[in-house]
N, C-alpha and C positions, 0 to 999 in steps of 0.2 A: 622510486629510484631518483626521479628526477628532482623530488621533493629534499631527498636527501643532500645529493648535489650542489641544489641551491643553496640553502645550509649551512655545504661546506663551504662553499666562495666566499658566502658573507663574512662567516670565522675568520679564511686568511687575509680578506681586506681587512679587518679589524683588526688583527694581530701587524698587517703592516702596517697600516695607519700607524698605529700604538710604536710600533718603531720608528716610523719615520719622525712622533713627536719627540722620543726619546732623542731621538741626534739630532734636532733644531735646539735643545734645549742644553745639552750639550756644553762646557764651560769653552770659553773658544781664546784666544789671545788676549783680547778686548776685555771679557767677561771675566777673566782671571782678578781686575783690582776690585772689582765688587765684592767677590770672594773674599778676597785677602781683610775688606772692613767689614767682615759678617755679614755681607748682602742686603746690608743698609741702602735707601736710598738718602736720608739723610741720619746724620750723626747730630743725636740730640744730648743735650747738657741741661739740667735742670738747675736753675737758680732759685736760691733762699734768698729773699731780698726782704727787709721787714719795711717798706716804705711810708707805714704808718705805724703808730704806738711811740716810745721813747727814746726807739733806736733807728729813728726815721732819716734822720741826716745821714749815716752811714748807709742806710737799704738802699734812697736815691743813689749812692754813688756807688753801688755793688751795681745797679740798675743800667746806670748808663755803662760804667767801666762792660757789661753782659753786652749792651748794643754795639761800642765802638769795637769790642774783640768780635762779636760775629761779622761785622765788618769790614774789620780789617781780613780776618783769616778768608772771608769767601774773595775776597777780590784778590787772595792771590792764590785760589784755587781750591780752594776747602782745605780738607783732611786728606790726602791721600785721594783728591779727585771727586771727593764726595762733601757738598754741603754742610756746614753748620747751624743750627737752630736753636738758640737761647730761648726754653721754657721759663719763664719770670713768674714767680709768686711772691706775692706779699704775706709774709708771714707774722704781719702784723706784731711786732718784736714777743712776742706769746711762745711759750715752749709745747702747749699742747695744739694748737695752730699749727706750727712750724713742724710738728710730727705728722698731723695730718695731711698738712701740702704736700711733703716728702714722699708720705705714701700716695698722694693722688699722681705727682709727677713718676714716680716708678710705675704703679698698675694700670693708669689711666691714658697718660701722655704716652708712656713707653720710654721714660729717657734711660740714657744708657751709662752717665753719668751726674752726679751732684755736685756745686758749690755753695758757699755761700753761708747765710747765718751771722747775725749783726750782735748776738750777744753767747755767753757761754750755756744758760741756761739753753736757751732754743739749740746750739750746736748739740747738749748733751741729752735733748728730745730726740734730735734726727740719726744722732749713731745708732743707736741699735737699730733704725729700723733700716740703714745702709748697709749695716754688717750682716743683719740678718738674711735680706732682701741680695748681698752680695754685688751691691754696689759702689761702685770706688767713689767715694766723695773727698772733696777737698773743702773742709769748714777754712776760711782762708782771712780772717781777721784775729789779731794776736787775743794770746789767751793762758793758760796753764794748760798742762799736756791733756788733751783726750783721747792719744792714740790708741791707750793700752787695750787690753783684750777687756770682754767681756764681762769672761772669767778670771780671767787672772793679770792684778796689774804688774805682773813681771813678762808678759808678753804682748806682743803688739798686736794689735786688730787688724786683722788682714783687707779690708776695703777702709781703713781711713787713714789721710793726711790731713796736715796742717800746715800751712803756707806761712801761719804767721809767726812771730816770736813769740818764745813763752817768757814769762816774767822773769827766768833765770838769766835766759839769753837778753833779755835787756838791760837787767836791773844790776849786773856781774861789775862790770866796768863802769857804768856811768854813776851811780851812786857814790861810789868813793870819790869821783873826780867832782863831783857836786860839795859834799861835805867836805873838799881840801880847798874848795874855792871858798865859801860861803861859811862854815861851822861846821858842828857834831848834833847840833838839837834838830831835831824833827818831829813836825807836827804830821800824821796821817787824816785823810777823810777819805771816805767813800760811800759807792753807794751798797744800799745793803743787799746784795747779791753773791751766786756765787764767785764771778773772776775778781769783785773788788776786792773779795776777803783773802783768796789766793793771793793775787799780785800784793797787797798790803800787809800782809803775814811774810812774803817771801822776802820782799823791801825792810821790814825792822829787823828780820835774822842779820841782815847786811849792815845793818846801821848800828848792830850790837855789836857785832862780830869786827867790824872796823874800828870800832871805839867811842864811836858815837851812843848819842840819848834820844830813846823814844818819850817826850817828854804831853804825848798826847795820840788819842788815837777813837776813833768816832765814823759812824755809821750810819747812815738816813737813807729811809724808804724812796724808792724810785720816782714816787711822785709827791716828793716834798715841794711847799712850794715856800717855805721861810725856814732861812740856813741862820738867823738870829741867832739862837742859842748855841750852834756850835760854834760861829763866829768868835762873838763874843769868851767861848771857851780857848780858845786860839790865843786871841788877844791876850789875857792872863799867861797862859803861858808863853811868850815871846819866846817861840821860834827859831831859827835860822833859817831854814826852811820849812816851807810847807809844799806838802806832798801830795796832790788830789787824785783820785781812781774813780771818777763820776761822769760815768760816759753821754754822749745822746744830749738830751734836754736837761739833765740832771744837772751837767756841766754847766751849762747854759746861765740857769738857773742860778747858781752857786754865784761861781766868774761875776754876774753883774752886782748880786747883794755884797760879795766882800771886797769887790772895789768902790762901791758906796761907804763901806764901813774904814775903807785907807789900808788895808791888809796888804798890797801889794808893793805898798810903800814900804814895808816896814821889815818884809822877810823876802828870801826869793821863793820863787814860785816853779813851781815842776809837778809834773805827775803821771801818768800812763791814761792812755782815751781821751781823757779829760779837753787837750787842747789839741786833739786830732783835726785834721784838717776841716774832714768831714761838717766840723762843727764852726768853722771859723765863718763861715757864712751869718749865722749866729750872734756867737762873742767878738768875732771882729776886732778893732782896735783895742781894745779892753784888754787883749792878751800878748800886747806889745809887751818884748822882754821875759817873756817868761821862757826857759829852758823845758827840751822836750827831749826824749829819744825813740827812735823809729828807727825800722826798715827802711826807709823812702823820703826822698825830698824829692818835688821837680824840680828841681838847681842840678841832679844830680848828672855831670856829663858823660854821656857812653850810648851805642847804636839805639840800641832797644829801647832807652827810656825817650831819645830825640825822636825816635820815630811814633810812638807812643804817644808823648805832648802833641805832637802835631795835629795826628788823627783826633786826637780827644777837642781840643778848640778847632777844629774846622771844622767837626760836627757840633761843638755843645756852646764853642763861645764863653766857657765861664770867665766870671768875674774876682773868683776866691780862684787859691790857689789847687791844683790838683795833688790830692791823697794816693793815700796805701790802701786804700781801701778798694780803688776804682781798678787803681795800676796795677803796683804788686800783690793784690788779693786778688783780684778779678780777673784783672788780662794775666797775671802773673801765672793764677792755676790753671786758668784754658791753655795760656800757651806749655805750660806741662805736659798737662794731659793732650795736646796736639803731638808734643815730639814723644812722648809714651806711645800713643796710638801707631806711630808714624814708625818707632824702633820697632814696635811687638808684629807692626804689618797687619792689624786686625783688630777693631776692638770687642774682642773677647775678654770680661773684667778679670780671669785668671793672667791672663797674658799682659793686659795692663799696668795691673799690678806688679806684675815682676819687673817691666819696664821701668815705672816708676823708681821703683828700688835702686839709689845710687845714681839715679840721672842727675848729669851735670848741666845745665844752662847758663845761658845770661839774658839777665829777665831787668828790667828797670832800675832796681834797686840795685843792679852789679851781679856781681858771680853766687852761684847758689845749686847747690847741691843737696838731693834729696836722702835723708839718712836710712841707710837701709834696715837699722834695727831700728828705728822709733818710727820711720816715719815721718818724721820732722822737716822742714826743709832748711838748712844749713845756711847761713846769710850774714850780710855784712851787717850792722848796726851805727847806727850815728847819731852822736851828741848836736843840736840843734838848740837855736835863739831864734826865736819869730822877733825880726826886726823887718820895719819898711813893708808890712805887710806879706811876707814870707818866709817860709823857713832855711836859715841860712845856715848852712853849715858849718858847724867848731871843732870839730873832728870826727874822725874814721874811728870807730874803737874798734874795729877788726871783724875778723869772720868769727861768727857766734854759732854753736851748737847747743842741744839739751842735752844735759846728761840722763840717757835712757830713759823711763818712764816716773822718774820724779817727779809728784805732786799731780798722777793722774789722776786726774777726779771723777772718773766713771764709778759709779756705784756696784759693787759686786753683787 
């Protein structure tokens, strides 16, 4: 009896114990905003950074743009009270790398979030394994659409944005004002990849369609290293313009052999990537005068981008000018996916997403709005002269959208 007894007391100390942890653990006032961010203790974001390979000028400045946004956001409180933590990988500009890392930072790290991706090829690695995997990524350097679905490119893929402009949204307005200044002939080069062939196919429909003459058009491997023969090809057909899509080192590359050859003397000069900031470290003076159009100038005045420049040289100091790539591709998606986070109350990637959907901010580059059928993010674009060692602005051509999933290049 006595044995039984004993027994029983231990039982009901066990069962109260067992209660009394249930109500210490309890959600309590306090405990409520942990909840609210998935009971994270910190909120991680995975970056694509290729900081080595041909797309290394742009990875550095996804890099840093990753350090000065954790930065800035933790010192005025995180997320929703909860810390941020930039996962950095170099994805070495490689599309089967840049799949790989993607999945080591989902399985491995635990992020909760993707950006990032310095070329189209490595972006069109990591989507499916973000879609599949059901994480929201922002590939956030311009490009041609990749939001579309999977399956079907008349629908959008449910975890992916794009921050950057697609070559519609660039190429819409500025190319006609290019050819009413300068002529109708246009020379194309690029490199032979997938966004040169995109952006360079989408730029001659405009240049036909307007009235103008594609009077040359040409292609070279990512790691050329003598642009002779196309030069030379150029030459012959005297131009009005020339057109370049040769991003990274490619640019580089190119930029000094054909102002050896007098090419820049002779037609103007314009293109997409090609003379991104990213790369002015690089080509430098060499690319005095040439016409550019982008999302982003740092000339450009408004809160966000001032406050932006500041943080960025009181930690980095550069010497070249600060890009789209740092600002509005980097800080631009974090701080997104911050006010996503922030509206949905949780980062839950169902919930994020919705938030996503139709968010208005203002991000560096000006006003921008996230399109809720594509995906896209909706933004102002501007015609640009790199004089005096910056990009100086020659007008506003307005706020730019894609239309729907035009020229998405996922492979069905």
């Amino acid at each position: 009896m006595r044995k039984s007894t004993f027994i029983m007391a231990i039982l009901i100390v066990l069962i109260m114990g067992g209660c009394g942890g249930q109500q210490q653990n309890a959600p309590t006032a306090n405990s409520g905003a942990a909840k609210s961010v998935g009971s994270v203790d910190v909120i991680k974001i995975g970056v694509l950074a290729p900081t080595t390979g041909f797309m290394s000028t742009h990875g550095e400045a996804i890099k840093m743009g990753a350090l000065i946004t954790e930065e800035m956001i933790n010192k005025e409180g995180g997320i929703m009270g909860k810390p941020v933590k930039m996962v950095i990988e170099d994805d070495k500009s490689d599309p089967a790398v840049a799949a790989e890392k993607a999945k080591q930072l989902i399985n491995k790290d635990k992020v909760q979030f993707l950006i990032g991706t310095g070329s189209s090829a490595e972006t069109l690695a990591v989507v499916p394994v973000a879609e599949e995997s059901k994480i929201p990524f922002i590939y956030s350097l311009d490009g041609e659409c990749k939001t579309c679905s999977l399956n079907n490119k008349q629908e959008k893929a449910k975890y992916i944005f794009a921050s950057g402009p697609t070559p519609e949204m660039l190429l819409d307005k500025f190319l006609p004002e290019m050819m009413n200044k300068f002529g109708k002939k246009v020379f194309f080069v690029g490199a032979d990849y997938v966004f040169p062939h995109f952006m360079n196919d989408i730029a001659e429909k405009i240049v036909i369609e307007k009235g103008g003459e594609v009077v040359g058009s040409d292609y070279a491997p990512t790691d050329t290293t003598d642009y002779s023969p196309i030069i030379n090809r150029i030459k012959k057909a005297e131009p009005d313009i020339l057109f370049l899509t040769l991003p990274g080192t490619t640019g580089v590359t190119f930029v000094k052999q054909a102002r050896q050859f007098g090419i820049f003397e002779k037609m103007a000069v314009t293109g997409s990537a090609t003379f991104d900031t990213e790369s002015y470290s690089a080509i430098g003076k060499i690319s005095e005068g040439v016409y550019v159009v982008n999302r982003y100038s740092g000339l450009l005045e408004n809160e966000a981008n001032t406050n932006f420049i500041k943080a960025f040289k009181d930690k980095f100091n550069p010497k070249y000018p600060i890009g789209p790539t740092a600002s509005s591709g980097t800080y631009g998606a974090v701080m997104a996916l911050k006010a996503a986070v922030e509206k949905a109350g949780k980062t839950d990637a169902d919930a994020v997403v919705a938030a996503l959907e139709g968010l208005k901010l203002n991000l560096p580059q000006g006003e921008v709005e996230i399109d809720k059928e594509n995906h896209i993010f909706k933004q102002h674009v501007y015609m640009m002269q790199i004089n005096n060692g910056d990009y100086q602005i020659v007008q506003d051509l307005g706020m730019s959208n894609h239309p729907g999933f035009i020229g998405c290049s996922i492979e069905q």
